[in-house]
C-alpha positions as protocol buffer text, in pm:
chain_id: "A"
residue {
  index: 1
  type: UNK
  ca { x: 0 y: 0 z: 0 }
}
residue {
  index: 2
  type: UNK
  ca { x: 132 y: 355 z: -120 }
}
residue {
  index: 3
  type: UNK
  ca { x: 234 y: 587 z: 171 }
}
residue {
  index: 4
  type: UNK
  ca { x: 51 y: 909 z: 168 }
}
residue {
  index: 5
  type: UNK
  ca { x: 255 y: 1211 z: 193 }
}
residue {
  index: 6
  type: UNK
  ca { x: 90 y: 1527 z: 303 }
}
residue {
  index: 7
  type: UNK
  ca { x: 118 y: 1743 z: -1 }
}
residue {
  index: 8
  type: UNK
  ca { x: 217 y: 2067 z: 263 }
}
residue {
  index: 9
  type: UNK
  ca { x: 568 y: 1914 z: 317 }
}
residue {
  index: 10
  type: UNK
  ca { x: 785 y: 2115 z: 172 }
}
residue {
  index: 11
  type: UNK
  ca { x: 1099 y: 1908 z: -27 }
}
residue {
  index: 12
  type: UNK
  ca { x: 1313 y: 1893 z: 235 }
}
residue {
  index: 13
  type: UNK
  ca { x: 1051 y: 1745 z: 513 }
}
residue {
  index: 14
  type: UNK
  ca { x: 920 y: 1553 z: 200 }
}
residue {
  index: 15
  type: UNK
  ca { x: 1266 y: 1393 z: 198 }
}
residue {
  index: 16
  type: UNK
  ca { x: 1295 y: 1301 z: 518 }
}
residue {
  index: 17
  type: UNK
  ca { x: 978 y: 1147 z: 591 }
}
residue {
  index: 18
  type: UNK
  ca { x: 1079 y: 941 z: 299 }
}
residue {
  index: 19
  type: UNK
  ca { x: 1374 y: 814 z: 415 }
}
residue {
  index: 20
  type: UNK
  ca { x: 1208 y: 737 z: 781 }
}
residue {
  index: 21
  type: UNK
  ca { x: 946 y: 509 z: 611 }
}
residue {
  index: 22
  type: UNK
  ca { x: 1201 y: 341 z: 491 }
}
residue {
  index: 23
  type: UNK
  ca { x: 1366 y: 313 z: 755 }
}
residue {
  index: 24
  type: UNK
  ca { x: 1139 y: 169 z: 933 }
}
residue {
  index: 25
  type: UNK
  ca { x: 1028 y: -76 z: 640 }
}
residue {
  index: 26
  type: UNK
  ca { x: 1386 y: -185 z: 669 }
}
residue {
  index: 27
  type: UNK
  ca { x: 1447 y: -254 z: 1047 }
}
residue {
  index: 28
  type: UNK
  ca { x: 1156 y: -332 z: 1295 }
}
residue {
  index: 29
  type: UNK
  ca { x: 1102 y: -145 z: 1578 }
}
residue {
  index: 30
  type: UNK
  ca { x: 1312 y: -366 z: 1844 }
}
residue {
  index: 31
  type: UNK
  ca { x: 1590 y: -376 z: 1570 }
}
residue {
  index: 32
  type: UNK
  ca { x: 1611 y: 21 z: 1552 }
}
residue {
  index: 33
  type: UNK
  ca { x: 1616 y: 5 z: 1959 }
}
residue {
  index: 34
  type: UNK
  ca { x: 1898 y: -196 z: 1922 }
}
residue {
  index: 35
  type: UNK
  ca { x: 2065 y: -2 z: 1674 }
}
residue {
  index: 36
  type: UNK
  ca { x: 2031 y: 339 z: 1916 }
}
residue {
  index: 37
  type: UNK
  ca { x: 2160 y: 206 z: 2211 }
}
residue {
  index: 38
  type: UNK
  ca { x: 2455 y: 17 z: 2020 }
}
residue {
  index: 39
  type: UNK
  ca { x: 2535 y: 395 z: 1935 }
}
residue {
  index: 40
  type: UNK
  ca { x: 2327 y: 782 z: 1833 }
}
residue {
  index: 41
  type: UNK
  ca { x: 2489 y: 760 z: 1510 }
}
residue {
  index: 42
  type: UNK
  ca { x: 2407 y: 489 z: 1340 }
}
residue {
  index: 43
  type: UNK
  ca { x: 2034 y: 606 z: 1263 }
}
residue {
  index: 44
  type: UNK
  ca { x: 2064 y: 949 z: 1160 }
}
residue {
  index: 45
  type: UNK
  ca { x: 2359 y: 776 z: 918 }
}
residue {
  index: 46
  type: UNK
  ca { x: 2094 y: 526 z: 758 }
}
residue {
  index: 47
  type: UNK
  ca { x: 1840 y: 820 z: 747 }
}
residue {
  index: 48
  type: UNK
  ca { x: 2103 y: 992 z: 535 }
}
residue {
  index: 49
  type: UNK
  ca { x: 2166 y: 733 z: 269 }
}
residue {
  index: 50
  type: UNK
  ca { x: 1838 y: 678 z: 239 }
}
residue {
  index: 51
  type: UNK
  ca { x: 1757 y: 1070 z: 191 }
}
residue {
  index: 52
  type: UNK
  ca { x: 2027 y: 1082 z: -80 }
}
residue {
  index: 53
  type: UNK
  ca { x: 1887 y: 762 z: -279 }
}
residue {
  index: 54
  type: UNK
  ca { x: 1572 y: 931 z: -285 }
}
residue {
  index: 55
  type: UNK
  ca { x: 1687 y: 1263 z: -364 }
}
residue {
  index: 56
  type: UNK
  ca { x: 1923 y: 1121 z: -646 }
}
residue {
  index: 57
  type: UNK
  ca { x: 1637 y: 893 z: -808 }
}
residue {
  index: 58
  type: UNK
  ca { x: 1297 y: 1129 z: -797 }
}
residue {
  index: 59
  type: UNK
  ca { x: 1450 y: 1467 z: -757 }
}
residue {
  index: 60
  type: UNK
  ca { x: 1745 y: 1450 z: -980 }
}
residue {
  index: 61
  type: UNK
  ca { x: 1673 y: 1093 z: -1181 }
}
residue {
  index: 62
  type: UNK
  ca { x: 2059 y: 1047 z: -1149 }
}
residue {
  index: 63
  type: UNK
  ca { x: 2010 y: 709 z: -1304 }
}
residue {
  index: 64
  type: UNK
  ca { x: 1960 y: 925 z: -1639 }
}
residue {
  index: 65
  type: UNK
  ca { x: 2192 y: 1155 z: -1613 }
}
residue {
  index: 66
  type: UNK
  ca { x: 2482 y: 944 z: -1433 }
}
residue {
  index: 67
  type: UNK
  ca { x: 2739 y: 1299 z: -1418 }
}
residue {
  index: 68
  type: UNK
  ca { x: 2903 y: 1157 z: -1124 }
}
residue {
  index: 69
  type: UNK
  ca { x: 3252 y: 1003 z: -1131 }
}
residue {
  index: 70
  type: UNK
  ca { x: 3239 y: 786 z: -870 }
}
residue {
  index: 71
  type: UNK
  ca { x: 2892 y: 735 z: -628 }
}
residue {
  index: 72
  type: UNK
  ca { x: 3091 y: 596 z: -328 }
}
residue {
  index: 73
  type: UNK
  ca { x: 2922 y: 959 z: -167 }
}
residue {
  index: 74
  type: UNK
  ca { x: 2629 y: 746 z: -142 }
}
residue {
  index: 75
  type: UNK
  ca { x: 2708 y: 464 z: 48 }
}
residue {
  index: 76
  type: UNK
  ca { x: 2984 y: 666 z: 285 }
}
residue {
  index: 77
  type: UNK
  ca { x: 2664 y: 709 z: 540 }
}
residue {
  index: 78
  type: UNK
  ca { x: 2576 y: 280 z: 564 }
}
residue {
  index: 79
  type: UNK
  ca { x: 3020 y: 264 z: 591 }
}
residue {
  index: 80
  type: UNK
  ca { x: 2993 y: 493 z: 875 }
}
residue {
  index: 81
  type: UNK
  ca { x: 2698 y: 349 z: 1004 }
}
residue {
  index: 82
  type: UNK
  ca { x: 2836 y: -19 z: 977 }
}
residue {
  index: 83
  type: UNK
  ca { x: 3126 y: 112 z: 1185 }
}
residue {
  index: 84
  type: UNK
  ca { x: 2948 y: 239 z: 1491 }
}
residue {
  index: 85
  type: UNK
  ca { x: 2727 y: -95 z: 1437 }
}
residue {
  index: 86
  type: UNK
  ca { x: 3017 y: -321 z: 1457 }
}
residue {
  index: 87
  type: UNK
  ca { x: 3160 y: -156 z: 1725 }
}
residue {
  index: 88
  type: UNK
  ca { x: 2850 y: -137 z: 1906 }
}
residue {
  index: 89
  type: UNK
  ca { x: 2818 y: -525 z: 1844 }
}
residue {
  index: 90
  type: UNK
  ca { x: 3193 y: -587 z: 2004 }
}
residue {
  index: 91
  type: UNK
  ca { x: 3106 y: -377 z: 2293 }
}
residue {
  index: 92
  type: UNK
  ca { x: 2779 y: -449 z: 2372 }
}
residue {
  index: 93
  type: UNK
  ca { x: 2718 y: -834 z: 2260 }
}
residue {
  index: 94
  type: UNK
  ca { x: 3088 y: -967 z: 2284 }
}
residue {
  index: 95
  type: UNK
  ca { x: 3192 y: -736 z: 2598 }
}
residue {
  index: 96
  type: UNK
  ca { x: 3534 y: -617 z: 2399 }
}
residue {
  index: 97
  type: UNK
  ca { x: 3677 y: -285 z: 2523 }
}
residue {
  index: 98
  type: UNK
  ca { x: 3733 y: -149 z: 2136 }
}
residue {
  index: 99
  type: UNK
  ca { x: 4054 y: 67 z: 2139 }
}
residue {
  index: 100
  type: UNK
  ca { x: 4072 y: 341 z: 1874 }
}
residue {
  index: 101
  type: UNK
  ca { x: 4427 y: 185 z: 1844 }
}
residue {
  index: 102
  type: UNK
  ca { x: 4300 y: -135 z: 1674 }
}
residue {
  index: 103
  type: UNK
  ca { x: 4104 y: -101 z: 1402 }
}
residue {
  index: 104
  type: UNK
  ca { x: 3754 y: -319 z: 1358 }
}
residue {
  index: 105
  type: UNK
  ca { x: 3879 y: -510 z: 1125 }
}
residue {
  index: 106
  type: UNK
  ca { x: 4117 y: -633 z: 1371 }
}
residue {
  index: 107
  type: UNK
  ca { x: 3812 y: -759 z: 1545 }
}
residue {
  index: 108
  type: UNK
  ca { x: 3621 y: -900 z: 1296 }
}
residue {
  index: 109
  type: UNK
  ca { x: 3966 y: -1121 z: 1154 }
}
residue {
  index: 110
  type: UNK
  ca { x: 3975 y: -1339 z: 1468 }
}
residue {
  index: 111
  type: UNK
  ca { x: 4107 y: -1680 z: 1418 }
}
residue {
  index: 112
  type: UNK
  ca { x: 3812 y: -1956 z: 1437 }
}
residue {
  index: 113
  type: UNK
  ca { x: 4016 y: -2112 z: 1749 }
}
residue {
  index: 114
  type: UNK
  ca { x: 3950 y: -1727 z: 1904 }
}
residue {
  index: 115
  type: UNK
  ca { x: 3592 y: -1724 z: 1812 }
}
residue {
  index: 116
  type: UNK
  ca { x: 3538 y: -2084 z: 1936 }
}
residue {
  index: 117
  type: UNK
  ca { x: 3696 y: -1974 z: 2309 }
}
residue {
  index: 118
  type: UNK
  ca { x: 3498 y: -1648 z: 2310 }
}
residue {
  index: 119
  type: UNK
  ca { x: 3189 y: -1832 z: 2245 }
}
residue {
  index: 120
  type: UNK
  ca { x: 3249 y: -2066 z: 2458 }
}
residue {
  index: 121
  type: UNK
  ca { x: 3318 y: -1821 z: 2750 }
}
residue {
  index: 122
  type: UNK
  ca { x: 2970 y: -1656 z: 2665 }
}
residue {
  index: 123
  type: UNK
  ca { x: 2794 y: -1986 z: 2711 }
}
residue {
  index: 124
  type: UNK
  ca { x: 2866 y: -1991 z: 3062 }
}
residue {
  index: 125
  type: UNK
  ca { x: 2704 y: -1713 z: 3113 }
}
residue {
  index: 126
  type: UNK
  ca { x: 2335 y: -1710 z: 3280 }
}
residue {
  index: 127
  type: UNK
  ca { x: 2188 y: -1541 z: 2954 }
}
residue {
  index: 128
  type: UNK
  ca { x: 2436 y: -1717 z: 2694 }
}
residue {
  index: 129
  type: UNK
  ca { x: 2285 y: -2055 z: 2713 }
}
residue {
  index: 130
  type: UNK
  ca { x: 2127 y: -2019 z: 2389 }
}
residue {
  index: 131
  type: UNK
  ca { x: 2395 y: -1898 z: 2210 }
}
residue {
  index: 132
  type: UNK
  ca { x: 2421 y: -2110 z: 1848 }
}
residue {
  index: 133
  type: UNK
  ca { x: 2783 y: -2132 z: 1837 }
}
residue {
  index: 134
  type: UNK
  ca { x: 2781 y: -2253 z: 1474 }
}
residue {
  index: 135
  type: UNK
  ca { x: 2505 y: -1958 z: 1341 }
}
residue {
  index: 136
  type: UNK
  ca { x: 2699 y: -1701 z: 1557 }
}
residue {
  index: 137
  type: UNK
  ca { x: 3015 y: -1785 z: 1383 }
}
residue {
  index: 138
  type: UNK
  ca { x: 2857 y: -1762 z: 1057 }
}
residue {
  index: 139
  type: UNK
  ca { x: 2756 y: -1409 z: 1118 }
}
residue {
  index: 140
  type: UNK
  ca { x: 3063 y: -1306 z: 1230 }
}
residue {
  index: 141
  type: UNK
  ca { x: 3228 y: -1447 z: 932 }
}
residue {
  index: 142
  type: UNK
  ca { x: 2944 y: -1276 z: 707 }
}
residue {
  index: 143
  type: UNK
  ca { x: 2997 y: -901 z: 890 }
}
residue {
  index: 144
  type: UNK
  ca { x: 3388 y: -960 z: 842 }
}
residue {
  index: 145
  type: UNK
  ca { x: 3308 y: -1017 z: 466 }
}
residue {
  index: 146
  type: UNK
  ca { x: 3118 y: -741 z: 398 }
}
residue {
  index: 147
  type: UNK
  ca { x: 3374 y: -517 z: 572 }
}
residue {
  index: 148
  type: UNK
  ca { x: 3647 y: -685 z: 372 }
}
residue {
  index: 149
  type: UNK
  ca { x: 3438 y: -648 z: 24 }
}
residue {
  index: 150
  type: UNK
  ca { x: 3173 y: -325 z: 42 }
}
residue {
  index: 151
  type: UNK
  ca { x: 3367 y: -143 z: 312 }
}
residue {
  index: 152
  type: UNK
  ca { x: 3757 y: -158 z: 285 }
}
residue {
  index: 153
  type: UNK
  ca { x: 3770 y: -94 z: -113 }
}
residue {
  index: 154
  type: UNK
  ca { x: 3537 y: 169 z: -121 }
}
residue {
  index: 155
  type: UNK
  ca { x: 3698 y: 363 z: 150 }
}
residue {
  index: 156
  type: UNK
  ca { x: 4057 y: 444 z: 20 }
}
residue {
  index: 157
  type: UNK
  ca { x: 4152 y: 666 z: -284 }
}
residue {
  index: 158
  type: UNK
  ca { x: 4323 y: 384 z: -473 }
}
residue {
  index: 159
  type: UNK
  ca { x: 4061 y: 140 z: -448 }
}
residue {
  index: 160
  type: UNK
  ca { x: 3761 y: 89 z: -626 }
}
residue {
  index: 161
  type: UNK
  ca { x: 3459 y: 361 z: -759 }
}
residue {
  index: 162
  type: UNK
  ca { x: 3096 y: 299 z: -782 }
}
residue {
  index: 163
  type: UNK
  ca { x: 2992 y: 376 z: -1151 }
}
residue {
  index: 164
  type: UNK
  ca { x: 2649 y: 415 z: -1103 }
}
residue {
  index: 165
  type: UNK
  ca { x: 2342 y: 480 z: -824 }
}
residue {
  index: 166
  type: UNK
  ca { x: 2212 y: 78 z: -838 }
}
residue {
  index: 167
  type: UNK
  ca { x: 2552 y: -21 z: -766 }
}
residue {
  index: 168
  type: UNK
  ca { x: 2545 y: 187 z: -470 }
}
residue {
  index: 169
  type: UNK
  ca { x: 2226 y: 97 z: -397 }
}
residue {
  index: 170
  type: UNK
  ca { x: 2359 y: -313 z: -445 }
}
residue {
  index: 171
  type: UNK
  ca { x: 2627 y: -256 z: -233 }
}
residue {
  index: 172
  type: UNK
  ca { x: 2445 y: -50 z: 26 }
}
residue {
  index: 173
  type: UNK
  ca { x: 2170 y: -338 z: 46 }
}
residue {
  index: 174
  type: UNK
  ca { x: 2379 y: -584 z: 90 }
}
residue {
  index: 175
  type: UNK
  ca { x: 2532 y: -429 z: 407 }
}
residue {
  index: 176
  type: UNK
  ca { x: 2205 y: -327 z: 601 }
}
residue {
  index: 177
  type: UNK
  ca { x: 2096 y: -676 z: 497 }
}
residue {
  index: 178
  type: UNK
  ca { x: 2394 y: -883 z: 738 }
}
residue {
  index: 179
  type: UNK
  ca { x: 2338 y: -572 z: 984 }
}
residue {
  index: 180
  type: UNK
  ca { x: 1913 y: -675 z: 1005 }
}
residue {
  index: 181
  type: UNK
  ca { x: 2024 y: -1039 z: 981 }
}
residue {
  index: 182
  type: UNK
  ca { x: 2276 y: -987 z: 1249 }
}
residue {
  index: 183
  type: UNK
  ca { x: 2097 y: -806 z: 1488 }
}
residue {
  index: 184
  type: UNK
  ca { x: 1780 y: -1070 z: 1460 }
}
residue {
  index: 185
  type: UNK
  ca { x: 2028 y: -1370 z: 1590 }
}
residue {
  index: 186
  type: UNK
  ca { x: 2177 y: -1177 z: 1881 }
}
residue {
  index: 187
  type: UNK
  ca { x: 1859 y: -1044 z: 2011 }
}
residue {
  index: 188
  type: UNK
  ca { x: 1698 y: -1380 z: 1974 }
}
residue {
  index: 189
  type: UNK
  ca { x: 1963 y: -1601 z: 2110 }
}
residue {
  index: 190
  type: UNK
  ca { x: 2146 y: -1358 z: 2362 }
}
residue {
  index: 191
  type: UNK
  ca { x: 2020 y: -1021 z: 2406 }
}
residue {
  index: 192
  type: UNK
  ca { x: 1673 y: -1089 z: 2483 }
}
residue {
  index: 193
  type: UNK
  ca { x: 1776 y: -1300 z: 2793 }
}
residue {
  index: 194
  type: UNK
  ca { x: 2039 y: -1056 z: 2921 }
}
residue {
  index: 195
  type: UNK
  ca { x: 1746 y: -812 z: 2936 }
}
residue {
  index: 196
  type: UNK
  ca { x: 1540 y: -1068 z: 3074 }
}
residue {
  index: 197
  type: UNK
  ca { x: 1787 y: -1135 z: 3329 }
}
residue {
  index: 198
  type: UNK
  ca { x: 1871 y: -779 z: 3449 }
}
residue {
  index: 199
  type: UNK
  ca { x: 1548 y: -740 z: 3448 }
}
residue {
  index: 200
  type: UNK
  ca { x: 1496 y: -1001 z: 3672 }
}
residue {
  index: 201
  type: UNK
  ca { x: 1760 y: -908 z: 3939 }
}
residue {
  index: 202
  type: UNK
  ca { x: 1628 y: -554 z: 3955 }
}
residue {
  index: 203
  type: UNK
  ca { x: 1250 y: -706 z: 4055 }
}
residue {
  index: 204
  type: UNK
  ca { x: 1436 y: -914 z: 4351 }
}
residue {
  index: 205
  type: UNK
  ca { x: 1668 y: -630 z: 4434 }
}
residue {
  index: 206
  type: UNK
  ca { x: 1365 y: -433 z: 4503 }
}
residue {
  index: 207
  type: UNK
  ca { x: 1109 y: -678 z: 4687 }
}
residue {
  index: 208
  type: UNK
  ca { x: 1422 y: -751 z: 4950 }
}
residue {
  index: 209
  type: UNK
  ca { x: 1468 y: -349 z: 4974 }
}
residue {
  index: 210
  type: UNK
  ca { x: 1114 y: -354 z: 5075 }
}
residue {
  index: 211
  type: UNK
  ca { x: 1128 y: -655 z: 5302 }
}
residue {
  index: 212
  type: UNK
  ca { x: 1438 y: -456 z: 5509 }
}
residue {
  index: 213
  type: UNK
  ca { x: 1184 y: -157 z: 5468 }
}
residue {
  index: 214
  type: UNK
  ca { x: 874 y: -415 z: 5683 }
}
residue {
  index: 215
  type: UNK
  ca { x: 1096 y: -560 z: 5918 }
}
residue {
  index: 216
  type: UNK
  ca { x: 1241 y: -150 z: 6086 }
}
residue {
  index: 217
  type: UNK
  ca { x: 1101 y: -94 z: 6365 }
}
residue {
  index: 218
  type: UNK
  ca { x: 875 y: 245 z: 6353 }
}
């Protein structure tokens, strides 16, 4: 079903409320709470690809006209938002203290032996128990290769341009795609019982504050 758009929005509001529906077509709503507290950034990042697409495609019908050299400009806002997600991911899901000394791809490049004992550390915990070790690697492998492939050569003068928007587009895709993927199998199999589990210790934390708070004498 075609979205509506009020016809008072001016261009720019036009734009944005654009890109938010598609936002939001992209990610569900727990996945874009994951994505803000893994970092601010990575939102307002995907809201600017997605503003540019649109602007490029209806307002300018760059597919026509092609003028640009190179349309790397395009998917520089997914790179950066890929960045804060993977770092996000390392902080928040694998407990890593990510040093601006080491770069992510540092990270991502561990050995399978590495993986294996970090996995098998989070299985111990309370809320790792249903940690997939074989899926998990499989993701991390997947969000190495896209870093490798739409990230790495895109980023760096000598490497590789984009020669047209649907490229961009292609390789754009196929990044949000492993980050929806990605953040699917850690909420499902880890996330969802570390909240469960905090949430847990704050209820009992509470009723024995209140038992202390019966048993004082007035």
């Amino acid at each position: 079903m075609a979205t509506l758009i009020p016809p008072s929005l001016n261009e720019n509001q036009r734009s944005r409320l654009l890109a938010q529906i598609k936002l939001k077509d992209t990610f569900d709503d727990k996945a874009l709470s994951l994505l803000s507290s893994f970092s601010s950034d990575i939102i307002p990042h995907l809201t600017d690809h997605f503003i540019l697409v649109n602007d490029l495609r209806t307002g300018l019908m760059e597919e026509v006209r092609r003028i640009y050299f190179d349309y790397s400009f395009v998917v520089f806002p997914i790179h950066k938002s890929f960045e804060r997600f993977l770092q996000g991911v390392l902080e928040v899901v694998f407990s890593f203290k990510v040093s601006k000394d080491k770069p992510i791809g540092m990270y991502l490049n561990y050995s399978l032996a590495q993986k294996n004992k970090i996995l098998d550390e989070m299985l111990k915990l309370p809320w790792g128990k249903k940690i997939t070790k074989e899926k998990w690697i499989e993701r991390w492998d997947a969000l190495c290769q896209q870093w490798k492939n739409n990230r790495n050569p895109l980023t760096h003068p000598e490497q590789e341009r984009i020669l047209n928007l649907t490229k961009a587009e292609q390789v754009a895709g196929a990044i949000i795609r492993e980050m929806e993927i990605s953040l699917k199998l850690f909420w499902q199999e880890f996330l969802a019982f570390l909240v469960e589990y905090v949430e847990k210790e704050e209820k009992a934390k509470m009723k024995q504050t209140e038992e202390l708070a019966q048993e004082k004498p007035y």
